[in-house]
C-alpha angles and dihedrals in degrees: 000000000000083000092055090045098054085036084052088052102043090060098039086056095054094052098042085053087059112046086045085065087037091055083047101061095043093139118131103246096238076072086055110121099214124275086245093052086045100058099037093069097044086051093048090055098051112276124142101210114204091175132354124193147137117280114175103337087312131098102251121201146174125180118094131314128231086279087053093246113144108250139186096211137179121205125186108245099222101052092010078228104167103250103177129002122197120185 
């Protein structure tokens, strides 16, 4: 029974996570800045993108942070605010 529970919340964690960065860019896509525009101010502010892409109606992307510290990160399309950040 303990191994279904921490299972349970295991799983429980990974999808709130993901609908919390999902409520977060819920912006109607005719709002979207452009995934050039997009990457080109994350760039100019010190991000290394491996890939960029859309999760979820966010910008998704993983490559390496300002610090230089790889990241898994999710960015509202309308104001590219950071919205999660997994390392």
């Amino acid at each position: 029974m303990k191994k279904f529970l921490a299972l349970a919340a295991i799983a429980f964690g990974a999808v709130s996570s993901n609908a919390f960065a999902k409520d977060l860019c819920d912006v109607p896509e005719e709002q979207w800045q452009s995934m050039e525009a997009f990457e080109q101010a994350i760039t100019d502010k010190g991000w290394k993108i491996k890939k960029a892409k859309v999760d979820d109606g966010c910008y998704e992307v993983y490559g390496w942070d300002e610090n230089g510290e790889k990241v898994e990160a999710y960015f509202n399309p309308k104001t590219f605010e950071l919205v999660k950040m997994d390392d």
